[in-house]
C-alpha positions as CSV (number, residue, x, y, z in Angstrom):
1,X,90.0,159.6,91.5
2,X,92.1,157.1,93.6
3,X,88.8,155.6,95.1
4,X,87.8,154.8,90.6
5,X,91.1,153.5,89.5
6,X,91.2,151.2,92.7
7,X,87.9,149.9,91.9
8,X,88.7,149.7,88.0
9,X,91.9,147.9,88.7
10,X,90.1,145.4,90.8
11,X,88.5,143.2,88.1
12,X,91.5,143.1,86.0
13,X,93.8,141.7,89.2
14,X,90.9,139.0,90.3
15,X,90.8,137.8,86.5
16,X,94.5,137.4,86.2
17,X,94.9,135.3,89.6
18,X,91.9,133.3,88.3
19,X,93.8,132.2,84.8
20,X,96.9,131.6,87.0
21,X,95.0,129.7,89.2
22,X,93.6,127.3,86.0
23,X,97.2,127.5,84.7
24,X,98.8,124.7,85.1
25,X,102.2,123.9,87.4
26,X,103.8,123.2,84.0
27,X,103.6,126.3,82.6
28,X,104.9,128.3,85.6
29,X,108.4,128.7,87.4
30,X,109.3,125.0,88.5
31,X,109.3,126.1,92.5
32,X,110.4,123.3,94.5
33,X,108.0,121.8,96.3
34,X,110.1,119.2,98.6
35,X,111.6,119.8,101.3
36,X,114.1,116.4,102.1
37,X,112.3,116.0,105.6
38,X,111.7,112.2,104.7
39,X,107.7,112.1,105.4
40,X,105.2,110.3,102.7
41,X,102.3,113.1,102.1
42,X,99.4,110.9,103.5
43,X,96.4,110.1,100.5
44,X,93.7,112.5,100.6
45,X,90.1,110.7,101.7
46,X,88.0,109.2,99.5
47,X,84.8,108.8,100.1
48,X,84.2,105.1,97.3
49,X,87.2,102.9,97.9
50,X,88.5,101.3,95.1
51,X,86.1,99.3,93.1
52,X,86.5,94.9,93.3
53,X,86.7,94.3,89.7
54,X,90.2,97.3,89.5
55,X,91.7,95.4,92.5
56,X,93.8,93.3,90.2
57,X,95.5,96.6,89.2
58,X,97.1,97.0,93.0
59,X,100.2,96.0,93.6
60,X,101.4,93.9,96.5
61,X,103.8,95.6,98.7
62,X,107.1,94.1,98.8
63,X,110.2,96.3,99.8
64,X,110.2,99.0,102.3
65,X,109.8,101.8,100.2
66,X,106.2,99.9,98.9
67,X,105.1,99.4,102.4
68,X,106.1,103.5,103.0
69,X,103.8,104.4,100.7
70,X,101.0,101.8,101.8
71,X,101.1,102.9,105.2
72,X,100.7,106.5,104.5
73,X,96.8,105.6,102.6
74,X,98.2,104.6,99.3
75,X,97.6,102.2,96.8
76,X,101.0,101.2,94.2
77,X,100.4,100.1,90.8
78,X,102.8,99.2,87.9
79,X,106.5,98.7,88.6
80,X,108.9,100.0,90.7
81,X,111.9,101.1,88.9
82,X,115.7,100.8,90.7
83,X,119.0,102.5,89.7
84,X,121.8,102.6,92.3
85,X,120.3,104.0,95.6
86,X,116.8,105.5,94.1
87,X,114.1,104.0,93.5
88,X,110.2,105.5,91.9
89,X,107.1,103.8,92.9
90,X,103.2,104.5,91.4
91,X,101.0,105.0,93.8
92,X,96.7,106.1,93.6
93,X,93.7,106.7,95.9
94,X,91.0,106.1,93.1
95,X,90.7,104.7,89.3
96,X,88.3,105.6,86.7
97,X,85.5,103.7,85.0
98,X,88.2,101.5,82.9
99,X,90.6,100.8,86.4
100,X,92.7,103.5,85.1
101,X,94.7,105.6,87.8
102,X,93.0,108.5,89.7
103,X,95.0,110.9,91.9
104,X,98.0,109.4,91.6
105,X,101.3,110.6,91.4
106,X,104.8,109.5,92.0
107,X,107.5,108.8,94.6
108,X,110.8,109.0,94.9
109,X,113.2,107.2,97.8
110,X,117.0,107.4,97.8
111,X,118.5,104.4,100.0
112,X,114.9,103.5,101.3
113,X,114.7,107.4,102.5
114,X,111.4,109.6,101.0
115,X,113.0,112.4,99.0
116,X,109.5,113.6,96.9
117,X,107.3,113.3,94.2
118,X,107.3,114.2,91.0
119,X,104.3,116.5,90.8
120,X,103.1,119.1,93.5
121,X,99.7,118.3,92.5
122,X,98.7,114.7,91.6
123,X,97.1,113.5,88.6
124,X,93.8,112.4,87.1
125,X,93.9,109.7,84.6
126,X,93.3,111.5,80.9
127,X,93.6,114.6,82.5
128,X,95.7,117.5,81.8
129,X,99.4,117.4,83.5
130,X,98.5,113.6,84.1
131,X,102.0,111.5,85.1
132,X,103.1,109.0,82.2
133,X,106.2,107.3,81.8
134,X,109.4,108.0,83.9
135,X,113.3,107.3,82.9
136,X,115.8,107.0,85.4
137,X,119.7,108.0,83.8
138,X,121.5,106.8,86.4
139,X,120.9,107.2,90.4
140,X,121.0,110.9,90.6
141,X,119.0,112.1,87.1
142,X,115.8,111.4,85.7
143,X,112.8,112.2,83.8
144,X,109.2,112.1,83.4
145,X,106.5,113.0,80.8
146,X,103.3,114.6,81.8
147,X,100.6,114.4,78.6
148,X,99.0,118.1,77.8
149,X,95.4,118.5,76.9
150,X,93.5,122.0,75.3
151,X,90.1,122.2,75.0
152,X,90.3,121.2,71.6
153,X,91.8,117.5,72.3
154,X,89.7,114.3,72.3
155,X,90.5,112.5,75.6
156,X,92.4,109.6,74.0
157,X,94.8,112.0,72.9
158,X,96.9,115.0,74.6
159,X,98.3,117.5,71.6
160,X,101.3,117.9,73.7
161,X,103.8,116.2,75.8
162,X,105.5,118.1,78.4
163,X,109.3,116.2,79.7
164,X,110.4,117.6,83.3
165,X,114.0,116.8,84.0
166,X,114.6,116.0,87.9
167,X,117.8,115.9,90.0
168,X,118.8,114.6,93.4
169,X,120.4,116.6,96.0
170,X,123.0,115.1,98.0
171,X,123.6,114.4,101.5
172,X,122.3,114.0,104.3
173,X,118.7,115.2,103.8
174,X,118.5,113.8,99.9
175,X,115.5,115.3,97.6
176,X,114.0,115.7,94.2
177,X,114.0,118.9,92.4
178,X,112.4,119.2,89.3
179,X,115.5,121.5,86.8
180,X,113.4,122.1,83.5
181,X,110.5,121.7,81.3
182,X,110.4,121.3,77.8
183,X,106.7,121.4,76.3
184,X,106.0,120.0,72.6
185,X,103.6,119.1,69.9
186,X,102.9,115.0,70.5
187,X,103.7,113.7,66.4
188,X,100.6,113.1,64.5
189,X,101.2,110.4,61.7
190,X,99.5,107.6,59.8
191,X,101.2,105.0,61.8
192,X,98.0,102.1,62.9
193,X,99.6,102.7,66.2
194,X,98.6,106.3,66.6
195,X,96.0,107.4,68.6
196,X,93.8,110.8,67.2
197,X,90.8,111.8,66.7
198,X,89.9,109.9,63.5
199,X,90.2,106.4,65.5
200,X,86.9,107.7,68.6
201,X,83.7,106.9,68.5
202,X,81.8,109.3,71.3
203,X,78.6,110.2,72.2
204,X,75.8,109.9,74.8
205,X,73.9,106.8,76.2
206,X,70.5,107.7,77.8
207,X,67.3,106.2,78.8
208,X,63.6,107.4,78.7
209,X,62.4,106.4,81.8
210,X,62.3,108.6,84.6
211,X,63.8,106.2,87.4
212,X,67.6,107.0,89.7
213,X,70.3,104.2,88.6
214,X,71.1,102.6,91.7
215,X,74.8,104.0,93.1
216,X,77.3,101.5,91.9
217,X,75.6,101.4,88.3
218,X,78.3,101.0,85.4
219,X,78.0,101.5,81.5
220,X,79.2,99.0,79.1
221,X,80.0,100.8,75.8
222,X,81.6,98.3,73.2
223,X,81.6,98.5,69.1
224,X,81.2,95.3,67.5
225,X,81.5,93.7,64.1
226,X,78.2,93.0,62.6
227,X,79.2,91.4,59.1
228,X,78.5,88.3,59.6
229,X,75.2,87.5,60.6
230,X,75.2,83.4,61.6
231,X,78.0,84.4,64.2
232,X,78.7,85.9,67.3
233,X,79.4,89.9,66.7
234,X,83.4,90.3,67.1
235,X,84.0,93.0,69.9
236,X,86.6,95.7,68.1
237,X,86.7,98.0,71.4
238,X,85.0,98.3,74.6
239,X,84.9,100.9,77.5
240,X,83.5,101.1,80.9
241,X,82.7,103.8,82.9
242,X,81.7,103.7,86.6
243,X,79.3,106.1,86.4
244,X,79.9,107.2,90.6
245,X,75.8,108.3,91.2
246,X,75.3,110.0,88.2
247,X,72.5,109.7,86.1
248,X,71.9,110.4,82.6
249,X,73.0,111.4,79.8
250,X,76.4,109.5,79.7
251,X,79.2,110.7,77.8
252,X,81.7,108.3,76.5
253,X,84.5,108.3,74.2
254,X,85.4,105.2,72.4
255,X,88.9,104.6,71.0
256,X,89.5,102.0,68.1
257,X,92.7,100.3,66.8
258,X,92.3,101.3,63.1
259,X,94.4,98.0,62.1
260,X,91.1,96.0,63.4
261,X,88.5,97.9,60.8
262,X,88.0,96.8,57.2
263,X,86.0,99.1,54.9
264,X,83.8,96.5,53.6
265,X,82.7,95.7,57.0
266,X,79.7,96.7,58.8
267,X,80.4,98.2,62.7
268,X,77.9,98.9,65.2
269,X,78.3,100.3,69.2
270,X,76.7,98.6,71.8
271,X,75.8,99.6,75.0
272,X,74.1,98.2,78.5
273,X,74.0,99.0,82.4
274,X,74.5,97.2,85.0
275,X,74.8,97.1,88.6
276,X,77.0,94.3,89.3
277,X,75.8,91.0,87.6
278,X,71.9,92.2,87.1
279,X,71.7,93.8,83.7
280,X,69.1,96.5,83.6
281,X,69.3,98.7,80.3
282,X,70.7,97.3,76.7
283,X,70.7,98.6,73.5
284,X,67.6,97.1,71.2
285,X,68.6,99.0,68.1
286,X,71.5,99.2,65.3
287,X,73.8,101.8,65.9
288,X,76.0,101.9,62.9
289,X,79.5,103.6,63.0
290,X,83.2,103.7,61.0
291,X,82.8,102.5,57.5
292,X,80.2,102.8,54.8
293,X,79.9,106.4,55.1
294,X,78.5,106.2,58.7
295,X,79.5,108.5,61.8
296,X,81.9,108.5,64.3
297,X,79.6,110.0,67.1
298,X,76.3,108.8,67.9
299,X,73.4,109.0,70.6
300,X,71.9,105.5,72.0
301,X,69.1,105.1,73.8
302,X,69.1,102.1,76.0
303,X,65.9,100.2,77.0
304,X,64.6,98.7,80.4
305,X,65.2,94.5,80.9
306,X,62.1,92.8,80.9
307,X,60.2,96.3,79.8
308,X,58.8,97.2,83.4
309,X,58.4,100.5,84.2
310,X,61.5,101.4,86.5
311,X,64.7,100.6,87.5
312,X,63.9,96.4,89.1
313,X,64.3,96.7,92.7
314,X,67.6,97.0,94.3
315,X,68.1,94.3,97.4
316,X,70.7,95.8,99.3
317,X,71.6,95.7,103.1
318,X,73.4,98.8,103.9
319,X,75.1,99.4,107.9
320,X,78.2,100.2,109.4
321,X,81.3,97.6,111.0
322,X,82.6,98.5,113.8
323,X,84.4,97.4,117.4
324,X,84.4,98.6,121.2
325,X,88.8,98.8,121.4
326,X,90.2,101.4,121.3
327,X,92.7,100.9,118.4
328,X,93.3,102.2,115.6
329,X,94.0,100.2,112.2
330,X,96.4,101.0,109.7
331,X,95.5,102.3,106.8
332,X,93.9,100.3,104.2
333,X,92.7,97.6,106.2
334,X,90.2,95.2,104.4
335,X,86.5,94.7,105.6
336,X,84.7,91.9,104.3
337,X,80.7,91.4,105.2
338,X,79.1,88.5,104.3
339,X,75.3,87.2,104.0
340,X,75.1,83.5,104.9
341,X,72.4,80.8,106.4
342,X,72.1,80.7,110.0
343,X,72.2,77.1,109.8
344,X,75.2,76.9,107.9
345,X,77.1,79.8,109.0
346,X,80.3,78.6,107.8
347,X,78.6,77.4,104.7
348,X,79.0,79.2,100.8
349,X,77.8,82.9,101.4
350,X,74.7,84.2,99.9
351,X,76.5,87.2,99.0
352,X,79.6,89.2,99.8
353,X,81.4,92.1,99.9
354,X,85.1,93.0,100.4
355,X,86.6,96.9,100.6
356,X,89.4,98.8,101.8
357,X,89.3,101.2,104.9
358,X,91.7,104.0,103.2
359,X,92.7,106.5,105.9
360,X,89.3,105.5,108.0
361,X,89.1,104.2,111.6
362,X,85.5,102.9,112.7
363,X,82.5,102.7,112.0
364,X,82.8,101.5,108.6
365,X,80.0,101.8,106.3
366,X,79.1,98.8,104.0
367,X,76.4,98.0,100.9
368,X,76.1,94.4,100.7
369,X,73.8,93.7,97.3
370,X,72.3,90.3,97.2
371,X,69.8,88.3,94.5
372,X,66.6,87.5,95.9
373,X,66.1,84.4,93.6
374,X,69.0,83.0,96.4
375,X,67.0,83.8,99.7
376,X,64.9,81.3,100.8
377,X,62.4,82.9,102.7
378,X,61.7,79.5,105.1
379,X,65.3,79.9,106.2
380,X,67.0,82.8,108.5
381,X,69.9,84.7,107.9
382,X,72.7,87.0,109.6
383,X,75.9,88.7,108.7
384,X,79.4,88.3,109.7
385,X,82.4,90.4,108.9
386,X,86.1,90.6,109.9
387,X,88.4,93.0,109.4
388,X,92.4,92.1,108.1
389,X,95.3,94.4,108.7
390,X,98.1,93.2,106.7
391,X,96.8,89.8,105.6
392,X,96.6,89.3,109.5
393,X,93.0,88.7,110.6
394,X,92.3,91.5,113.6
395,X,88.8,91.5,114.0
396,X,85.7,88.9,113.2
397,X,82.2,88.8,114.6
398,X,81.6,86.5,117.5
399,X,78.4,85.5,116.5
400,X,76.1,86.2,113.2
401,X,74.1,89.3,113.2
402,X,70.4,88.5,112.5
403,X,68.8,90.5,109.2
404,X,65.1,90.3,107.8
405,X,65.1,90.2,104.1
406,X,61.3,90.0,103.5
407,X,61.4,93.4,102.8
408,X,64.2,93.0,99.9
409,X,66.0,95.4,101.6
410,X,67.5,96.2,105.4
411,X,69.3,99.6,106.5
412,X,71.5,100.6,109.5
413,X,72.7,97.2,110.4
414,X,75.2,97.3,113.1
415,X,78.0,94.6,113.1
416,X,80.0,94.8,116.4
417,X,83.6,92.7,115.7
418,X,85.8,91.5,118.4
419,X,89.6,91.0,118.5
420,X,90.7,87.5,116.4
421,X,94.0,85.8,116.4
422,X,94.5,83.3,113.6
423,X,97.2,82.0,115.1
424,X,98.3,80.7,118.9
425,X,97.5,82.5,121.8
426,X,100.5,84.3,123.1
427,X,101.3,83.4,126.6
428,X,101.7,86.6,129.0
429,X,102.9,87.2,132.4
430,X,106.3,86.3,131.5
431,X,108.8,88.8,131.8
432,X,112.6,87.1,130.3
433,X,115.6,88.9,129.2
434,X,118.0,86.5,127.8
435,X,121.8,87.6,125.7
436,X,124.9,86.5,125.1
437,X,128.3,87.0,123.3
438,X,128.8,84.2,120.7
439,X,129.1,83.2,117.0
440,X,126.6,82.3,114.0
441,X,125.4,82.8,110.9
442,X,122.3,85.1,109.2
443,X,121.5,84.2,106.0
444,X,119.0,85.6,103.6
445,X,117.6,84.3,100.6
446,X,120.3,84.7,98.3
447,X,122.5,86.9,99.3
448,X,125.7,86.1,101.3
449,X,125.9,84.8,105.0
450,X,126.2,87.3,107.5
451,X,128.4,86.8,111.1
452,X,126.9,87.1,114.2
453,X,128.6,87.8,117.3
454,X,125.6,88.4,119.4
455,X,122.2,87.4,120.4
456,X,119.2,88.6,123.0
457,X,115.9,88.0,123.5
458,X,113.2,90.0,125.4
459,X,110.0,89.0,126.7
460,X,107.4,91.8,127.8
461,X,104.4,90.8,130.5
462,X,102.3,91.4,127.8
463,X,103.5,88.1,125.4
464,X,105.4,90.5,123.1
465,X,108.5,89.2,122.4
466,X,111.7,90.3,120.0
467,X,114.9,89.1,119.1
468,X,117.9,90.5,118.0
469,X,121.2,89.3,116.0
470,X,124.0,91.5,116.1
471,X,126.5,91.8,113.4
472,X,129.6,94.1,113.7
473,X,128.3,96.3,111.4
474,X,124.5,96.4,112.7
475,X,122.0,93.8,113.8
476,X,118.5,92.5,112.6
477,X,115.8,92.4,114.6
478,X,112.6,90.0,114.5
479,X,108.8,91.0,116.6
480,X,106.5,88.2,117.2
481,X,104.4,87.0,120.0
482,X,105.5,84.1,122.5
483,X,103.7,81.1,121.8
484,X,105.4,78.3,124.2
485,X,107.1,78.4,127.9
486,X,109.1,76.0,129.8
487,X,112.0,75.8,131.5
488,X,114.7,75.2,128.6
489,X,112.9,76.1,125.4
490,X,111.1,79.5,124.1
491,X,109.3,79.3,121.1
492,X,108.5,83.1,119.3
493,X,105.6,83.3,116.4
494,X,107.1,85.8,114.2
495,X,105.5,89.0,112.9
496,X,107.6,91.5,111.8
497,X,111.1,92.3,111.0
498,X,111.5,96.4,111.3
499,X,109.4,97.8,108.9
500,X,109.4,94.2,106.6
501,X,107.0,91.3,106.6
502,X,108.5,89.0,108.6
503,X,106.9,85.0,109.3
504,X,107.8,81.4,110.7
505,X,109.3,80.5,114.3
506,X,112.3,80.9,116.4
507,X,113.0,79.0,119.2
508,X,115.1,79.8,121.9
509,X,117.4,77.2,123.9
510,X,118.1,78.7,127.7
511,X,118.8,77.6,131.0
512,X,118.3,79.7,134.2
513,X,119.5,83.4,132.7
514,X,121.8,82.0,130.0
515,X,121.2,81.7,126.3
516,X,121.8,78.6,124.7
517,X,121.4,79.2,121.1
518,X,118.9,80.5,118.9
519,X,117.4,78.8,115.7
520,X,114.9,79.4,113.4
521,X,111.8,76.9,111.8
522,X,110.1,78.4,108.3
523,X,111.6,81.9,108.8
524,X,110.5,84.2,106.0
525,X,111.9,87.5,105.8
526,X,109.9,89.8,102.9
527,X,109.4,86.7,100.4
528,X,112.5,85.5,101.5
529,X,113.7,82.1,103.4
530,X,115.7,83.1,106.2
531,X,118.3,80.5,107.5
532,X,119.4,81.2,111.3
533,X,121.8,79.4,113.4
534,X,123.3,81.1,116.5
């Protein structure tokens, strides 16, 4: 009897911890889920970096807490937002089809320290629980709306709006913990600036030959105006969707701004693939939509360029970037391969391809596409790539790898890349230590002048050098290499300041052990000009 109702009770106990499971964080107790010890969750892997065309959506690290969050694999987009001590970033590891966000989420700093984010799970970009706007009340309390989708809801527009209200816990270990959640119904009127489901066009776009779409194919989906017929069709709304190796049918969804549609006007969707600049299926036929009675969801059927019979040949050189060191980049380094003449190696590329390295260390893989109409086969080729940490060039090839391109296409390339220095070679076996007690000024940017009462400068054997300015209240400290020698004058190539972007020269005035003074030529301190005098 015990041996039936355990088995009985079974099903009904694996059921309910699979609808918690596909319940969403909002709708259960708000357990904390940081823990104030100050360490940015690394991004989780991705396996397609960031497409070139969404790159305009990254933002440029520029404080400390940006360059936190870059360093642990991330990728900010839109604003930072400030009040007192905290400050919330955006950052991503992906976007969609229309450069919109993928597993994202946000971040939270209090006086440059990491005290959490603002989701335990991130978010996926028209997706339910996805992170939308934030509002900071003052330094301590906050908010931020999550959009809520059913089933039932077109993907342009979540039914509901769920508002989480977030705290900050003082002292020494500072974190965010999410208070309450208030869930409702998003307001549904007859506003043009509205979203619902009466302003989509959807449906599929397919094709009826049997042939694979090459891996970075994309779908164009647009609805025009087709009044007029001795003018260009006006575009009302257009979508793109990476379509990530898929083949089809493609499902799209197509939102409108009502304010742009006139009854008496005639509307049509458009649609064509590409992969990158080669167009290879478009739409040959009407596909009426909107006004005059016609429908809101239709099903296209694209057709081959040219009319062959396949997919045209894709001329790609796939391989892998790599070098012998053993050292290990930061995260999202950029790779860039390029295709160019062997006789005019430093000439305009034939083709080329730039992508971040995420979380990755070497080998790199690559896909370097190229038009054949721009190889002349009389002439050889080869590749070069280099690798940039930072804006700082690490790596390049020392000379071009060789690659046949009779074939149209060449796999497992190997590019070997050796260490590069853009700027002078540091000078080594020197070891200096240099300090003294003193008085000068610090001055940054703007902001006020700072006092210094003391300066030192080290030299290691291997060229790294660093100098620091003491104030009474702390000191500042710039990284660089050692660039010139002799016996009065030092001169420093900056690097780094800390954990900020730091450029320009210092030079160094000493005779036998003692410091002279210290100055400073095009010092740049995180967008800053830096004026130094000690």
């Amino acid at each position: 009897m015990r041996s039936r109702f355990t088995f009985s009770f079974l099903p009904i106990l694996m059921l309910a911890m699979a609808a918690v499971a596909q319940t969403s964080w909002l709708d259960r107790p708000l357990n904390n889920w940081n823990n104030g010890n100050g360490v940015v969750p690394n991004a989780p892997r991705v396996l397609v970096p960031i497409d070139e065309r969404c790159r305009a959506t990254i933002r440029t690290p520029e404080s400390i807490v940006d360059r936190a969050v870059t360093r642990a694999g991330w990728s900010l987009f839109g604003p930072s937002q400030t009040y007192g001590a905290t400050t919330v970033v955006m950052a991503m590891v992906s976007v969609d089809g229309m450069c919109r966000p993928n597993q994202y989420n946000g971040f939270v700093f209090v006086r440059d320290r990491f005290a959490g984010t603002l989701s335990p799970e991130l978010s996926t970009a028209r997706g339910d629980s996805s992170l939308g706007d934030i509002r900071l009340f003052n330094s301590t309390e906050f908010s931020a709306e999550f959009a809520r989708y059913t089933s039932r809801d077109a993907l342009c527009c979540p039914s509901q709006t769920s508002t989480v209200k977030y705290s900050i816990t003082q002292g020494a270990r500072p974190f965010v913990k999410a208070d309450d959640v208030d869930t409702a119904a998003n307001c549904r009127d007859s506003g043009g600036g509205v979203e619902t489901q009466d302003n989509v066009v959807s449906g599929t776009v397919t094709y009826r030959q049997r042939s694979a779409l090459p891996a970075n194919a994309m779908l164009y989906v647009k609805i025009v105006d087709v009044s007029r017929q001795d003018t260009s069709a006006i575009t009302v709304a257009e979508q793109r969707v990476d379509l990530n190796g898929k083949q089809v049918p493609f499902d799209f969804d197509l939102v409108y701004d009502r304010n742009k549609i006139q009854e008496r006007n005639r509307y049509a969707v458009q649609a064509e693939i590409r992969d990158g600049n080669r167009l290879l299926f478009i739409t040959d036929t009407s596909y009426p939509v909107i006004t005059q009675g016609n429908p809101r969801t239709v099903e296209i059927t694209v057709v081959l360029v040219g009319g062959g019979g396949g997919v045209p040949r894709q001329n790609v050189i796939r391989g892998t970037v790599t070098y012998r060191q053993r050292i290990a980049l930061t995260a999202n380094a950029e790779v860039t391969v390029r295709l160019v003449d062997s006789a005019t190696p430093n000439g305009t590329p034939v083709a080329e391809t730039k992508f971040s390295t995420g979380n990755k260390q070497v080998p790199f893989t690559f896909e370097l596409p190229y038009e054949f109409r721009d190889i002349n086969r009389q002439r050889n080729y080869e590749l070069q790539a280099e690798i940039r940490s930072g804006g700082r060039l690490r790596f390049r090839t020392e000379t071009g790898v060789p690659v046949t391109l009779r074939a149209g296409q060449s796999d497992n390339v190997e590019i070997i890349v050796v260490p590069a220095n853009e700027g002078p070679e540091p000078i080594t076996g020197r070891t200096i230590s240099l300090s003294k007690f003193g008085t000068g000024t610090l001055k940054i940017g703007d902001r006020p002048s700072d006092f210094l009462i003391r300066g030192s400068v080290s030299v290691d054997t291997n060229g790294n050098a660093t100098v620091t300015l003491s104030r009474i209240d702390g000191s500042t400290t710039f990284t660089g290499k050692l660039t010139y020698f002799d016996e009065t004058t030092l001169r420093i190539m900056v690097e780094n300041s800390g954990e900020a972007d730091a450029s320009g020269e210092i030079q160094i005035s000493y005779s036998g052990r003692n410091l002279r003074s210290i100055s400073a030529t095009n010092l740049v301190l995180d967008g800053q000009t830096v004026t130094l005098r000690f």
